[in-house]
Structure formats: C-alpha cells, structure tokens
C-alpha positions, 0 to 999 in steps of 0.5 A: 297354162299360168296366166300371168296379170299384168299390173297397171304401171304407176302412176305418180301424177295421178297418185300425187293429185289423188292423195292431195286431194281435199275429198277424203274418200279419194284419199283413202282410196289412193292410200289403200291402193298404193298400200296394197302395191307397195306395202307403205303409204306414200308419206313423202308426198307431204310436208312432214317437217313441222309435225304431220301434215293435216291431210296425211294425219286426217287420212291415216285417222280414217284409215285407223278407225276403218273396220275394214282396214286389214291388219296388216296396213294397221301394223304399217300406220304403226310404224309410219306415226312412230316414224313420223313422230321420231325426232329427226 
C-alpha cells in the first residue's frame, strides 16, 4: 500500500514574518524551506524597486557562500539576482 505524505499547508504570515526577520539564521531557514517547496525564493516580499533589499541581498549572500546550498538553489539565486538586477 503507498503512503502518501501530506504536506503541511503554507502558511503566509508565519513565511512573511519569518524571512523579514532580523536574525539571519530564521531567514535562511524559511528561504530554504520555501525554495525546497516552491522551486523559487519568496522575493516579492521585499521592496526591490530601488535596488535590492538589504535583508533579501544579506540572505541570498548567505545562502551563496553556504557549502551546504544544493546546486540546484544556486542555479535559482543565479536567476533571481540577474532578474532582480534587470532593468524594469
């Protein structure tokens, strides 16, 4: 018999709040987390429009110089930071 796992349903406040946050590890956490969910990172949460936000720019550095960060989310900040630094 297949079991089937049941995922967690998403929760937007608890995502908004954590990668907010000021702690950079929660920050990292919800970003992997949602990565690892949705295949993107939840940009849309910050206010890009005059250059990239500090915090999201912070995380994604973080995430960059990580070791551990898979291959795949590394090709995913490629393409976030050449999207966020686009002209609009």
């Amino acid at each position: 018999m297949n079991v089937i796992k049941k995922v967690d349903k998403f929760n937007f406040q608890k995502l908004k709040m954590d990668a907010t946050s000021e702690d950079p590890a929660v920050r990292k956490n919800i970003f992997i987390e949602y990565f690892e969910r949705f295949e993107e990172f939840p940009s849309y949460l910050f206010d890009n429009s005059q250059g990239i936000d500090k915090l999201l720019f912070d995380t994604i550095q973080d995430l960059t110089n990580d070791s551990k960060t898979s291959d795949n989310m590394q090709k995913g900040i490629t393409i976030l930071m050449s999207r966020l630094s686009s002209p609009r």
